[in-house]
Every structure is written in structure tokens, then in C-alpha cells.
N, CA, C and O atoms as a GROMACS GRO file, in nm:
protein
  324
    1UNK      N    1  -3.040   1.322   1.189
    1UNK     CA    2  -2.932   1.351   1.097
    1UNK      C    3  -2.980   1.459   0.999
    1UNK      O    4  -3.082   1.430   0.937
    2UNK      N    5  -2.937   1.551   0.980
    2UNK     CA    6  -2.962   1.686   0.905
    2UNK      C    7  -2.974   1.611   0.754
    2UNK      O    8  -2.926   1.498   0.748
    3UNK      N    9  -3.014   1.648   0.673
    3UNK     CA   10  -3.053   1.631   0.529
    3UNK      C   11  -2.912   1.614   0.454
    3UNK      O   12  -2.874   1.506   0.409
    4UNK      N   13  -2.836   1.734   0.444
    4UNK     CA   14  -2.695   1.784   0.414
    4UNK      C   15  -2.646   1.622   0.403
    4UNK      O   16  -2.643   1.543   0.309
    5UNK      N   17  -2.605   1.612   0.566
    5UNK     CA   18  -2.503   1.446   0.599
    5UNK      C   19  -2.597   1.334   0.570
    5UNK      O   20  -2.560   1.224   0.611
    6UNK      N   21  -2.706   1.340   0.509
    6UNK     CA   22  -2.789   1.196   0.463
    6UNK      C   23  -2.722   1.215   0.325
    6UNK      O   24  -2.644   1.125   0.293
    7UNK      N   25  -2.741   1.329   0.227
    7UNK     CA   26  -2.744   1.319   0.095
    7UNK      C   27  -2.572   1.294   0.053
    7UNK      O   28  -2.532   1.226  -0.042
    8UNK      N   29  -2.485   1.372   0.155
    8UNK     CA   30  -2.362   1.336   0.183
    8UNK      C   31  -2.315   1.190   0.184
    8UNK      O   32  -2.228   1.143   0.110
    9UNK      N   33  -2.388   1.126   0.279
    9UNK     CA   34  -2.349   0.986   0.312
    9UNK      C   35  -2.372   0.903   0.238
    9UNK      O   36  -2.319   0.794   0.260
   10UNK      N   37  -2.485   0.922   0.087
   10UNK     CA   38  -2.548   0.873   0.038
   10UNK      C   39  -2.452   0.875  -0.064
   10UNK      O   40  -2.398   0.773  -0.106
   11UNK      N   41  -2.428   0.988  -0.106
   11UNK     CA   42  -2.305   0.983  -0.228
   11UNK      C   43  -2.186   0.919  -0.192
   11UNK      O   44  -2.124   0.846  -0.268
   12UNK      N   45  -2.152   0.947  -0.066
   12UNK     CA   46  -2.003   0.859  -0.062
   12UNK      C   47  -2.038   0.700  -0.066
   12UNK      O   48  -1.951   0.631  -0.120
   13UNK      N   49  -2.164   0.627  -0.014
   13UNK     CA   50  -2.192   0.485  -0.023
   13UNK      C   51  -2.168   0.451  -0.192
   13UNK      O   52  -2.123   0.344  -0.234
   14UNK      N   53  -2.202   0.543  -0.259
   14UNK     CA   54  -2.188   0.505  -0.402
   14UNK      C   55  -2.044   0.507  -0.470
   14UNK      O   56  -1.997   0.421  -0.545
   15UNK      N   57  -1.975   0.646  -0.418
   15UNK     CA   58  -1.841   0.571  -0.410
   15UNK      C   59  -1.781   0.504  -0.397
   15UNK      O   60  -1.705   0.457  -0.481
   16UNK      N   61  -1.796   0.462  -0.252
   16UNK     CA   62  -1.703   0.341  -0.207
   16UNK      C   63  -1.764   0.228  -0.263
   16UNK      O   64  -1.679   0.138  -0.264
   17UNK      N   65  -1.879   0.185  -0.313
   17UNK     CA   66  -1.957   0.077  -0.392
   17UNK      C   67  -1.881   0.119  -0.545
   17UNK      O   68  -1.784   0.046  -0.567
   18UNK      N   69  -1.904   0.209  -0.640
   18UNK     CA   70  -1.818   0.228  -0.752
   18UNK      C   71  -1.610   0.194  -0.712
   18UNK      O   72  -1.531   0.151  -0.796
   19UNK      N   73  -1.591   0.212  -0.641
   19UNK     CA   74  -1.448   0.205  -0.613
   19UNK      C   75  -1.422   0.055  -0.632
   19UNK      O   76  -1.351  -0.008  -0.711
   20UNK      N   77  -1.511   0.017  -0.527
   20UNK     CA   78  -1.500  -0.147  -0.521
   20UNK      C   79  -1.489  -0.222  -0.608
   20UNK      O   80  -1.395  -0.297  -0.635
   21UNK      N   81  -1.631  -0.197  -0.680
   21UNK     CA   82  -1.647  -0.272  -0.837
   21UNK      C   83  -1.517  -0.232  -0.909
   21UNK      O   84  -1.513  -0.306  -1.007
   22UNK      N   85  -1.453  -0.185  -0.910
   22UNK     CA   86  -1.330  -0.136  -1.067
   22UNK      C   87  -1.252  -0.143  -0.953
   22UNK      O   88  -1.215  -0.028  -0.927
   23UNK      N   89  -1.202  -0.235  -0.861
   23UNK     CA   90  -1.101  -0.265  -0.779
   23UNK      C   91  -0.981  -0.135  -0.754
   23UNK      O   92  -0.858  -0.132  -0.750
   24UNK      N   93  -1.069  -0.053  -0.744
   24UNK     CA   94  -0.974   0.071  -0.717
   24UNK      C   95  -0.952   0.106  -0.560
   24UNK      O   96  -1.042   0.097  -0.477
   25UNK      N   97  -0.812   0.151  -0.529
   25UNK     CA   98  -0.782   0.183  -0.405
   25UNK      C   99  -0.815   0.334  -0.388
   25UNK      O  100  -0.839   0.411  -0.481
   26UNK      N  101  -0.813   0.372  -0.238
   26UNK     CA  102  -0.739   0.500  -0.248
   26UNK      C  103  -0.625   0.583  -0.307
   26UNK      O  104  -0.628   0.692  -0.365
   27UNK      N  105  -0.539   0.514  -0.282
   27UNK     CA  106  -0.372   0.548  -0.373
   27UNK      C  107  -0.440   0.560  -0.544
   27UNK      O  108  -0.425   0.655  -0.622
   28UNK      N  109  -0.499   0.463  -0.563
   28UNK     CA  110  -0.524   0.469  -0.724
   28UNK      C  111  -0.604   0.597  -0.741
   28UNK      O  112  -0.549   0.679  -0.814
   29UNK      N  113  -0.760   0.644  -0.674
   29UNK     CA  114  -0.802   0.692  -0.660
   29UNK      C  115  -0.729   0.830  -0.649
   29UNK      O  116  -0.762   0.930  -0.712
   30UNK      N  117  -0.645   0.825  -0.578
   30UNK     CA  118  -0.565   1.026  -0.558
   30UNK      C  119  -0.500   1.015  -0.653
   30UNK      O  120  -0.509   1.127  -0.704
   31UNK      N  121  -0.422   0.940  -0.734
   31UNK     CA  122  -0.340   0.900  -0.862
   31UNK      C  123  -0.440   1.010  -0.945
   31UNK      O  124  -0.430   1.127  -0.982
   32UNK      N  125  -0.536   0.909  -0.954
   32UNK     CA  126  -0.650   0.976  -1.106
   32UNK      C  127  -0.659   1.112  -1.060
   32UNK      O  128  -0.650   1.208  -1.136
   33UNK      N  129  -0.676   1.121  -0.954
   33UNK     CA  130  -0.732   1.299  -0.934
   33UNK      C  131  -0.642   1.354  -0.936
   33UNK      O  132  -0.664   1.474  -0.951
   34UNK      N  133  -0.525   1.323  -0.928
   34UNK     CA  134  -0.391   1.430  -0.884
   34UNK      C  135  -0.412   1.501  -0.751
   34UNK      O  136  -0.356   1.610  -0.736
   35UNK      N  137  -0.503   1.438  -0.633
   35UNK     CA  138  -0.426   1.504  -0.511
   35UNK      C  139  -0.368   1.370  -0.468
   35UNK      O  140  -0.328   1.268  -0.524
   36UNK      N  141  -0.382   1.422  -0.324
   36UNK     CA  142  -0.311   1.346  -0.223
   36UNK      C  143  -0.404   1.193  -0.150
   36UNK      O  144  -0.524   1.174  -0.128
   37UNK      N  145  -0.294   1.117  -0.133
   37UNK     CA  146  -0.452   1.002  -0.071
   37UNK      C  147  -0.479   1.063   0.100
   37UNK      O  148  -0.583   1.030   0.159
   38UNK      N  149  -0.406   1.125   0.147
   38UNK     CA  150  -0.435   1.162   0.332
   38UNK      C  151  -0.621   1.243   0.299
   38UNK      O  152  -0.716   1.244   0.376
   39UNK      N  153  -0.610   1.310   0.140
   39UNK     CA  154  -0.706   1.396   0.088
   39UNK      C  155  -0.858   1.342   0.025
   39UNK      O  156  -0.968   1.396   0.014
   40UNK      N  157  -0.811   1.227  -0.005
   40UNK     CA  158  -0.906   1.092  -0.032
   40UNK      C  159  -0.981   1.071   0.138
   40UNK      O  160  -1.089   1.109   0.184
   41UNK      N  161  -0.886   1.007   0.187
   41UNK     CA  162  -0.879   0.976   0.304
   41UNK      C  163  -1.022   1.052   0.363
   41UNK      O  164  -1.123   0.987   0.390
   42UNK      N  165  -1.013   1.174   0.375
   42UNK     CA  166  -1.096   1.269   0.441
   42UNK      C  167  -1.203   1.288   0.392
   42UNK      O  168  -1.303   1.330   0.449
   43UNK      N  169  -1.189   1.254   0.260
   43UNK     CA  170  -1.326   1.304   0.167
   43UNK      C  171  -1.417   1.196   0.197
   43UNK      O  172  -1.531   1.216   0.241
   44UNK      N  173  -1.357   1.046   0.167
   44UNK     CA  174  -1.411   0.948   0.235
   44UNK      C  175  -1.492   0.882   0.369
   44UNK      O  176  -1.554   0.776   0.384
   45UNK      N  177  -1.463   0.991   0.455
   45UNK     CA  178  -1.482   1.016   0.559
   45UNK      C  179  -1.560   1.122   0.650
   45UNK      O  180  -1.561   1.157   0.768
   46UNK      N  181  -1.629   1.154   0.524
   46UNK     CA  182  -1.634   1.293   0.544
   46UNK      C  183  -1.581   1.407   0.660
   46UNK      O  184  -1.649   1.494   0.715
   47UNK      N  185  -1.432   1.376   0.677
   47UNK     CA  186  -1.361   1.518   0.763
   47UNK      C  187  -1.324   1.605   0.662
   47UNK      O  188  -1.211   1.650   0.680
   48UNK      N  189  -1.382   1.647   0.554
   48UNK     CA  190  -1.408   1.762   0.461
   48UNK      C  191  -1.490   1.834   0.401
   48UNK      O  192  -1.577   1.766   0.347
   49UNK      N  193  -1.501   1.945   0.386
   49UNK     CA  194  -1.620   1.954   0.291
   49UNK      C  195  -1.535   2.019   0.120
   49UNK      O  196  -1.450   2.106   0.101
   50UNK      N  197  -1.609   1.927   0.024
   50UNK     CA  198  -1.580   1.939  -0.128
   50UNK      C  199  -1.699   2.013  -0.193
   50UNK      O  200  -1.820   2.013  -0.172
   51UNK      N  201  -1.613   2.079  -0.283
   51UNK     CA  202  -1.694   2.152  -0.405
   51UNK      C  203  -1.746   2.058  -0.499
   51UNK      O  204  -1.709   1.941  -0.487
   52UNK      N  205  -1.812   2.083  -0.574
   52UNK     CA  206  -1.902   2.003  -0.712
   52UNK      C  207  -1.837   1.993  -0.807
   52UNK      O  208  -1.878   1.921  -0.898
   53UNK      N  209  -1.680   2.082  -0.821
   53UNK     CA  210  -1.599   2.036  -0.867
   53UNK      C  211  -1.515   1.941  -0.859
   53UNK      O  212  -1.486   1.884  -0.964
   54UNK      N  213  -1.450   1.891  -0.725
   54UNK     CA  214  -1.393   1.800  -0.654
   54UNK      C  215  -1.538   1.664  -0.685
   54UNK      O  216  -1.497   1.558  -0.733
   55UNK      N  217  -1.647   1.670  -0.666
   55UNK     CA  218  -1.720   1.534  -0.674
   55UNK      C  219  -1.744   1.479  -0.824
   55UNK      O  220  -1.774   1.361  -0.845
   56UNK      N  221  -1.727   1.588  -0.944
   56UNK     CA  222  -1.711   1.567  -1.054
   56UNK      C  223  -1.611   1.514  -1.104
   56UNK      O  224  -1.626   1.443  -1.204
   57UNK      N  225  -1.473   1.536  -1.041
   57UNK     CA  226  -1.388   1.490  -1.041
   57UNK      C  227  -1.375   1.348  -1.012
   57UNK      O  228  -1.320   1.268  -1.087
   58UNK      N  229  -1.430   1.321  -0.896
   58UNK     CA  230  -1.401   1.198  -0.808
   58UNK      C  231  -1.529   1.103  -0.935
   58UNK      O  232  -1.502   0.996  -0.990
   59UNK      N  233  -1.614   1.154  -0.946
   59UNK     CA  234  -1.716   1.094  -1.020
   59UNK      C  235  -1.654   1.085  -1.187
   59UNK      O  236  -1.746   1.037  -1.252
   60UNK      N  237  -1.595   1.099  -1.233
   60UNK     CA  238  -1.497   1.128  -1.335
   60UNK      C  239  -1.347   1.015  -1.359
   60UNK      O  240  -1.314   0.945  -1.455
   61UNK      N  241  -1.296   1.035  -1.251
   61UNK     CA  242  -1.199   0.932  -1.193
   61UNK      C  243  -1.230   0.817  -1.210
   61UNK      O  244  -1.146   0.741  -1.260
   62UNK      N  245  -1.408   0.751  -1.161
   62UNK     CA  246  -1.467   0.624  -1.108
   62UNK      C  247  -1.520   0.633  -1.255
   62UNK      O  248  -1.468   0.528  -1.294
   63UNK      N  249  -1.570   0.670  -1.341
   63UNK     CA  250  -1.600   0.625  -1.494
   63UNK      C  251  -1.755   0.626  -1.493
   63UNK      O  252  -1.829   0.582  -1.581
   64UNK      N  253  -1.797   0.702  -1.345
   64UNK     CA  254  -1.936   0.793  -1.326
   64UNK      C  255  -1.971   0.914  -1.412
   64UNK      O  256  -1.895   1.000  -1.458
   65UNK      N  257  -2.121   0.900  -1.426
   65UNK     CA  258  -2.178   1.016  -1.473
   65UNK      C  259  -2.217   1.130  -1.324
   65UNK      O  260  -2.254   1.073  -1.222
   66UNK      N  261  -2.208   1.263  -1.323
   66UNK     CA  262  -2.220   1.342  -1.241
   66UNK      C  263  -2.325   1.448  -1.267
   66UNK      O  264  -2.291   1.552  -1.323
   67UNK      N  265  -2.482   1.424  -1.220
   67UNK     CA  266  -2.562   1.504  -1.284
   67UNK      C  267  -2.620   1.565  -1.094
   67UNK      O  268  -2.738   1.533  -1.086
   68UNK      N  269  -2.596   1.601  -1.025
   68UNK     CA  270  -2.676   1.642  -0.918
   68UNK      C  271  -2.819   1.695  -0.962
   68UNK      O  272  -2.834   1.785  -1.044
   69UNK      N  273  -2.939   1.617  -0.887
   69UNK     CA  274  -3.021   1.628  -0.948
   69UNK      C  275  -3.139   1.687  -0.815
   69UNK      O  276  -3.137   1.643  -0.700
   70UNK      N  277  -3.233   1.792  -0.866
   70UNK     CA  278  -3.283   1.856  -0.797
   70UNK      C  279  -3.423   1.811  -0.774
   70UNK      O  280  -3.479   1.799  -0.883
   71UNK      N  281  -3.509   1.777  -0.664
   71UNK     CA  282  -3.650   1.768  -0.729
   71UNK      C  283  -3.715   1.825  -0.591
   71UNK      O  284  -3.650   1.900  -0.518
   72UNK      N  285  -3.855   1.782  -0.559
   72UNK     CA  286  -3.923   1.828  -0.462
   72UNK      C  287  -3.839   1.762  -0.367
   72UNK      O  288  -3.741   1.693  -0.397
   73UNK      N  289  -3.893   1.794  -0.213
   73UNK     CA  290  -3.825   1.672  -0.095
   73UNK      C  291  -3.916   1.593  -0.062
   73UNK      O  292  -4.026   1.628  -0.019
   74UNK      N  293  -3.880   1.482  -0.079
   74UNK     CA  294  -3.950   1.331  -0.024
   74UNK      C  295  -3.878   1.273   0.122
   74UNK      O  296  -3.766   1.273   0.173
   75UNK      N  297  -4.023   1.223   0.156
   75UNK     CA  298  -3.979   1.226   0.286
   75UNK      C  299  -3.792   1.134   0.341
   75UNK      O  300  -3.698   1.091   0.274
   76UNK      N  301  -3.813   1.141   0.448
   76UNK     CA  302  -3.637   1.125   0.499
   76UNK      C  303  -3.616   0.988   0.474
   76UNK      O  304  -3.505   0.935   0.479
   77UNK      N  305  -3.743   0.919   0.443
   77UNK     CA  306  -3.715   0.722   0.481
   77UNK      C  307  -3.730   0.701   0.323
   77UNK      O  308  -3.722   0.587   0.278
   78UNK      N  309  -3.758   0.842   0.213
   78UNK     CA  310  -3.746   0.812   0.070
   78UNK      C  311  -3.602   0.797   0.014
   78UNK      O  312  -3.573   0.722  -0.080
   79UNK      N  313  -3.493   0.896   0.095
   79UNK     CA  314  -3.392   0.946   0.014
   79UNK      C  315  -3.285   0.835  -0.070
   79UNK      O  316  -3.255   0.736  -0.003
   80UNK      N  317  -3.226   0.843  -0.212
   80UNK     CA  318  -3.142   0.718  -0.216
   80UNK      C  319  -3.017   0.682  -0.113
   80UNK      O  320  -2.961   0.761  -0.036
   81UNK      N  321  -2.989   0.540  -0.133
   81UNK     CA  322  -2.899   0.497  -0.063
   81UNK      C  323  -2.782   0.486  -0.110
   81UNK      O  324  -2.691   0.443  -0.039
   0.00000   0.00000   0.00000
């Protein structure tokens, strides 16, 4: 699995774990953002690719802090979950 779709997959697990906790749907979820839920849908899924604006958003929505954070690379069995 390329790095990209680990660190990808990794952020959406925290989503859908933040969503959960604050019993939020999708529908609620595109509500807060002002798009569409088919648009949720995809992001969720990753059949999209989003800007850092769009994850600030979504991270914003969920009552998350949004700091993308840079450091050396640790190996592939380090990365968060």
C-alpha cells in the first residue's frame, strides 16, 4: 500500500471514530459542511481526492483540531492508526 493511501486511511479511521462518538451521520455531516452527502459519501470512501481545505473543514465540522504534522518517516508498521 503506497504511503499516500496508509496516511489517507488513517485519517479517515479517525473520522469515522470522531463521527461516531458525537453521533453524527453523514446527512448531519454534509449539513455542517454545506456540501452534498453523495460528496461525504466519497470522501469517506476514499473515491475522491480533497484539499487541506476540505479536511479542515471536515475536521472543523467534527469539533477537531487540524494541524497536519510533518516529521522524519518511521517505518510503515510505525504509522498512526
Amino acid at each position: 500500500m503506497k504511503i499516500v493511501d496508509r496516511v489517507g486511511s488513517a485519517f479517515l479511521r479517525r473520522i469515522l471514530r470522531r463521527m461516531k462518538e458525537l453521533g453524527m451521520s453523514q446527512t448531519d455531516l454534509a449539513r455542517q459542511m454545506n456540501v452534498s452527502r453523495p460528496y461525504i459519501t466519497k470522501v469517506l470512501h476514499q473515491d475522491v481526492n480533497f484539499s487541506f481545505r476540505t479536511a479542515a473543514k471536515l475536521a472543523n465540522a467534527l469539533k477537531m483540531d487540524f494541524f497536519p504534522e510533518l516529521r522524519p518517516q518511521e517505518s510503515a508498521d510505525e504509522l498512526p492508526a
